[in-house]
Residue frames as qw, qx, qy, qz and C-alpha x, y, z in Angstrom:
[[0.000, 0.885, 0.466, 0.000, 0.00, 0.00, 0.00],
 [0.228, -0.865, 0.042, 0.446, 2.85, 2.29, 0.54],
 [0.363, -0.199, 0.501, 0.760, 4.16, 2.17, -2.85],
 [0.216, 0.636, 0.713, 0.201, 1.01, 2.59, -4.29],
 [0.164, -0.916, -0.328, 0.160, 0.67, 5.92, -2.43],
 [0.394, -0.549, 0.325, 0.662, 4.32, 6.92, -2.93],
 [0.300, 0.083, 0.732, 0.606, 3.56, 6.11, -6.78],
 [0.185, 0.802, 0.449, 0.346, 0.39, 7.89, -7.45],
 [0.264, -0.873, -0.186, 0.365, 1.72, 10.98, -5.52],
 [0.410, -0.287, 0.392, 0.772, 4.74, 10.95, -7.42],
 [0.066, 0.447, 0.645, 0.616, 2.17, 10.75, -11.11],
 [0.095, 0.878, 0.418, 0.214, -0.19, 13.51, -9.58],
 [0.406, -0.592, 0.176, 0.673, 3.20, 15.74, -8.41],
 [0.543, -0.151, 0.572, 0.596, 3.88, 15.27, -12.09],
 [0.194, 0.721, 0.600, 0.287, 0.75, 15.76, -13.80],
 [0.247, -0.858, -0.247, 0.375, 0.72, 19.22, -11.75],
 [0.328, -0.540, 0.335, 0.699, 4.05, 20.48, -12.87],
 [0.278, 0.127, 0.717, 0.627, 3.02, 19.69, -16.40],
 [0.140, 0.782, 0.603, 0.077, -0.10, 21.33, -16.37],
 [0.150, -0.922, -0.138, 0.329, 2.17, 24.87, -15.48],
 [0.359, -0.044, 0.429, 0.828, 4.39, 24.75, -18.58],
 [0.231, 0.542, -0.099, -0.802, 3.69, 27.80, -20.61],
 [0.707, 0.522, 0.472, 0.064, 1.25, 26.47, -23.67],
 [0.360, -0.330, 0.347, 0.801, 3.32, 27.11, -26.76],
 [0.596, 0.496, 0.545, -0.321, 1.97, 28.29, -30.04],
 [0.816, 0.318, 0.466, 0.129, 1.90, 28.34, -33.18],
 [0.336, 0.780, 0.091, 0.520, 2.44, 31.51, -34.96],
 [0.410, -0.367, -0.149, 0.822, 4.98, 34.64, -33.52],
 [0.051, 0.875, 0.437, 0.202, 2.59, 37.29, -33.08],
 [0.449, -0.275, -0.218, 0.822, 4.89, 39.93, -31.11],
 [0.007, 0.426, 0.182, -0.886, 3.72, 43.06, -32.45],
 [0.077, 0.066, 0.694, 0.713, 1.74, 41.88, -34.81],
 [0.202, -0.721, -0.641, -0.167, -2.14, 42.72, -33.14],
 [0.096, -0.662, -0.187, 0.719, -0.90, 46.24, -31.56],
 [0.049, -0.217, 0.364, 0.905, 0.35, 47.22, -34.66],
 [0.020, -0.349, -0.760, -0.549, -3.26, 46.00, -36.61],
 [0.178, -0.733, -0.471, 0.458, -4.75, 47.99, -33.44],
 [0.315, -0.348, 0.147, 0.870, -3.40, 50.46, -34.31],
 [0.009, -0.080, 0.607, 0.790, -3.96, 50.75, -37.99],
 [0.086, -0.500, -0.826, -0.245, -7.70, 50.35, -37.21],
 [0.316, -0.715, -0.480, 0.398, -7.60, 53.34, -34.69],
 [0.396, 0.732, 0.012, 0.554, -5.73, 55.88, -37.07],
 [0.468, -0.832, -0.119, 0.273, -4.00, 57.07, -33.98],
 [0.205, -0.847, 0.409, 0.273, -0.83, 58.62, -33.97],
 [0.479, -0.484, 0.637, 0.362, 0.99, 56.22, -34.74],
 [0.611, 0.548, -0.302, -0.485, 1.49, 56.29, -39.07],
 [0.875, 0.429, -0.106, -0.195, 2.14, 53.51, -41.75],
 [0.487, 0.716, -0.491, 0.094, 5.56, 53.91, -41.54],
 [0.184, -0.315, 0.851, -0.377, 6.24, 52.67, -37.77],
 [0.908, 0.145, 0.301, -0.251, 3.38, 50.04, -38.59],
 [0.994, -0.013, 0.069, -0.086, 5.28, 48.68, -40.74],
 [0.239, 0.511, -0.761, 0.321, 8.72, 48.56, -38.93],
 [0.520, -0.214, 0.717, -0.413, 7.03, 46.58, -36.39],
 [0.937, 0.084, 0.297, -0.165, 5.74, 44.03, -38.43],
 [0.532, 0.699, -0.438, 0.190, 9.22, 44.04, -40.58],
 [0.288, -0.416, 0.823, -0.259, 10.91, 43.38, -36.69],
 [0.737, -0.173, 0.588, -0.285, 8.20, 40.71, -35.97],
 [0.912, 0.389, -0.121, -0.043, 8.52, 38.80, -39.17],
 [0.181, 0.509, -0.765, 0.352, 12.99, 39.10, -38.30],
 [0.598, -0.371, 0.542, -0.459, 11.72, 37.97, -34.79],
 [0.929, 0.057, 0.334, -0.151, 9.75, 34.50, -36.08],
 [0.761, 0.550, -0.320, 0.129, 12.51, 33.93, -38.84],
 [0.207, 0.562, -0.681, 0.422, 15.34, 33.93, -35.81],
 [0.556, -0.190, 0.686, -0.429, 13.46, 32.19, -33.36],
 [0.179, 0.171, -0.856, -0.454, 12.50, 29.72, -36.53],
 [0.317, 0.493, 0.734, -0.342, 8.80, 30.01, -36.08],
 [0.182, 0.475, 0.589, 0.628, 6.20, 30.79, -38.66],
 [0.173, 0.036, 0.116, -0.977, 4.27, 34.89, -38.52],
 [0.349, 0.357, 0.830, -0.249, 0.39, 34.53, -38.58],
 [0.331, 0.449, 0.733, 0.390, -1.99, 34.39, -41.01],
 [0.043, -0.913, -0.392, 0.101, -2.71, 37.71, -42.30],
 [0.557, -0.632, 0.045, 0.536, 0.59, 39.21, -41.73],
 [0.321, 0.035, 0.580, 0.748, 1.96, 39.36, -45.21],
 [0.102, 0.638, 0.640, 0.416, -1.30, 40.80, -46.19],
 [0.344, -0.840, -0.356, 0.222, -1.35, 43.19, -43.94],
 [0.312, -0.586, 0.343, 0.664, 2.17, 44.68, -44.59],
 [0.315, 0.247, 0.625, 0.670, 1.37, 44.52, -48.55],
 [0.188, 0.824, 0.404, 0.350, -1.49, 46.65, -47.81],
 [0.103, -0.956, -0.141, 0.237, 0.29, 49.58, -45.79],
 [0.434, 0.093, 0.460, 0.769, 3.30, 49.08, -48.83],
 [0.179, 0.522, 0.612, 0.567, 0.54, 50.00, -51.08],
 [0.180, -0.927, -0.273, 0.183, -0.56, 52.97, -48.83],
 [0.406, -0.781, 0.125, 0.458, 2.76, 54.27, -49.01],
 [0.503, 0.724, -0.424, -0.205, 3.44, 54.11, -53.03],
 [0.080, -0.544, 0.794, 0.258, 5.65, 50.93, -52.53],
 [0.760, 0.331, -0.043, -0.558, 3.84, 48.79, -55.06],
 [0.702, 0.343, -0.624, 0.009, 6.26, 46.23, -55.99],
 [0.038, -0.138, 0.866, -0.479, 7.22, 45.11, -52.07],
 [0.644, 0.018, 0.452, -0.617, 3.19, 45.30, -51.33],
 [0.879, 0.248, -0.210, -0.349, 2.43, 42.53, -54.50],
 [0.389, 0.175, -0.853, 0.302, 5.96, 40.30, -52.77],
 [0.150, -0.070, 0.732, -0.661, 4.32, 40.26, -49.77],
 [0.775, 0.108, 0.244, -0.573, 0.58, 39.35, -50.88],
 [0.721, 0.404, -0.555, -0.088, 2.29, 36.54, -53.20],
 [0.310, 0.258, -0.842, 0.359, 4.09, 35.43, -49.78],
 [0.507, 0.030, 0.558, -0.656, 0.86, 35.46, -47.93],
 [0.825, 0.276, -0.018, -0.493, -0.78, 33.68, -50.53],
 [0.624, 0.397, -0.671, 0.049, 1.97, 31.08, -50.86],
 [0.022, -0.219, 0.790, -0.573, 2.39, 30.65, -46.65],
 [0.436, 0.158, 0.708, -0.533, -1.46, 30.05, -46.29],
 [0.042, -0.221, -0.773, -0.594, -3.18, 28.61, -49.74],
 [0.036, 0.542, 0.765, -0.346, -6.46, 29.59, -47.99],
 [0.300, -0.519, 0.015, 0.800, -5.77, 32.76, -48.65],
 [0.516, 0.230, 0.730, 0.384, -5.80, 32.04, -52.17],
 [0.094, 0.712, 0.332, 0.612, -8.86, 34.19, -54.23],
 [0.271, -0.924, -0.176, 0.206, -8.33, 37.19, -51.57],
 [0.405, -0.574, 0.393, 0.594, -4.69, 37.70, -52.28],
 [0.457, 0.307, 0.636, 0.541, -5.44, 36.82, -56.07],
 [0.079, 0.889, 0.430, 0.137, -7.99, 39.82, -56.15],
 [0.146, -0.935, 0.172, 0.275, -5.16, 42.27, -54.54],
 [0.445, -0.148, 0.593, 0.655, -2.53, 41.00, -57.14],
 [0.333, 0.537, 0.589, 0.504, -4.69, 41.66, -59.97],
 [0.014, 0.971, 0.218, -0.101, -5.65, 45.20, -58.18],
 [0.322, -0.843, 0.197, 0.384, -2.46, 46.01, -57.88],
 [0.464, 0.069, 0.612, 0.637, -0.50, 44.54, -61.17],
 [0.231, 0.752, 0.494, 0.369, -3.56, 47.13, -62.69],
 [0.213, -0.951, -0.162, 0.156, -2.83, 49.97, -60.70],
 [0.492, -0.539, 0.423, 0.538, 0.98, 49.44, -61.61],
 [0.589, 0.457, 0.519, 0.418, -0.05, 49.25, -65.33]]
């Protein structure tokens, strides 16, 4: 009986500790829902420092070899295209539309806007 008790105490000691690792996840969001805060609030803060923070957080997930979340690439192609850079904003909806095939006829609809707008 006393190993029994020594032996489940030990497996619910364990279970415990395991339940308080940090849950990992998938995508490296870092700055990647202030900055879309942001860019929904028109505050202060302009296009340009939107997208140095998502420019860091994409560095970030590419050094910590994780993947950026869905959306990202689209997101930085459209505040390119706010800012006149037309050729980075149609890499970046091509790399969102390659990283998530879902993506697919949304990104297809801003390539074609934008391959016209560049005509």
């Amino acid at each position: 009986m006393t190993f029994f008790n020594k032996t489940s105490g030990l497996l619910l000691a364990a279970g415990l500790l395991a339940g308080c690792s940090a849950p990992t996840t998938l995508y490296q969001w870092d700055n990647y829902q202030p900055a879309l805060y942001q860019y929904y609030q028109e505050d202060e803060t302009g296009p340009e420092e939107q997208v140095a923070a998502l420019e860091e957080n994409i560095e970030q997930a590419r050094a910590r070899g994780t993947s950026v979340p869905p959306g990202l690439h689209a997101h930085l192609g459209l505040l390119y295209a706010n800012t006149g850079r037309e050729e980075e904003a149609l890499n970046q909806f091509a790399t969102e539309k390659a990283l998530f095939p879902e993506s697919a006829p949304f990104m297809d609809f801003l390539l074609k806007q934008g391959k016209e707008r560049a005509q």
